[in-house]
N, C-alpha and C positions, 0 to 999 in steps of 0.2 A: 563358871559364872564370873570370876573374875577378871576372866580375859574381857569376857563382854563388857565388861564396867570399863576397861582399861584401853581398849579399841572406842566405847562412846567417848570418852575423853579424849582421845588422838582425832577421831574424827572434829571433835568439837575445837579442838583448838588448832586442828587445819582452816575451819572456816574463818574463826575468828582472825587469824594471822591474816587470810586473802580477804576479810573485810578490811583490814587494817591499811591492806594495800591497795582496795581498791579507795579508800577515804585518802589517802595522801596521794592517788595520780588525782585530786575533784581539782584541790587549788595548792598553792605553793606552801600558804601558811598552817594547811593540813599537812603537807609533806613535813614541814618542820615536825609537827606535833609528835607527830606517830616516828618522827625519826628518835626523838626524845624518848617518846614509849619503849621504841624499842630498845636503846642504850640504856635505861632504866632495867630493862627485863633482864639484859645482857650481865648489868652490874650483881643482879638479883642472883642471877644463875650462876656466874664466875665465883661467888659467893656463898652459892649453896655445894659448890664440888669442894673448895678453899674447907668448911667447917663443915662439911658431912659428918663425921661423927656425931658431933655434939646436937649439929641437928635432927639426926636421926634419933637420939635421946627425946628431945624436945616432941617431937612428933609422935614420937613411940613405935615407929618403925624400923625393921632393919634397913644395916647400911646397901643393900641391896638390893632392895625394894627402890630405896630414894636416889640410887645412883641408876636402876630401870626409869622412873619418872622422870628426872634428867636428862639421860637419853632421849627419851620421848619428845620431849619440851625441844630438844635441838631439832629433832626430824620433823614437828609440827613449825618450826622455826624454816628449816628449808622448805618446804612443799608452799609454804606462805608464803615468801620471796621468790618460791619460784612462777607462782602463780601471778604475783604483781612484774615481777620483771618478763614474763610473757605476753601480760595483755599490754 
């Protein structure tokens, strides 16, 4: 059951990332935007591996679980750029 939960959220945030990418090829001042978004996400993420422990306190997870989610979040990161750098 939890794989299921864990695959809808990969699936979800692959589409989301190739909306992203489809909104920044519409006009340039979109591409800005979403480039922002995404260096925001990036800062998020380099930030959540940097204090995983404590995070993982905070959330009430193991540090295993949230270094799984992590991962996830990078591979849902590649499949979305790879999707906008193909179309």
């Amino acid at each position: 059951m939890r794989a299921m939960y864990l695959g809808n959220y990969f699936v979800a945030g692959c589409i989301a990332f190739s909306l992203l990418g489809w909104v920044a090829s519409l006009h340039p001042i979109a591409f800005r935007a979403v480039l922002c978004l995404l260096g925001a996400i990036a800062i998020a993420w380099g930030l959540s591996w940097l204090l995983d422990f404590s995070l993982s306190k905070l959330l009430k997870i193991s540090v295993a679980d949230l270094q799984a989610l992590l991962i996830g979040g990078f591979a849902m990161l590649l499949i979305g750029l790879g999707v906008f750098l193909c179309t």
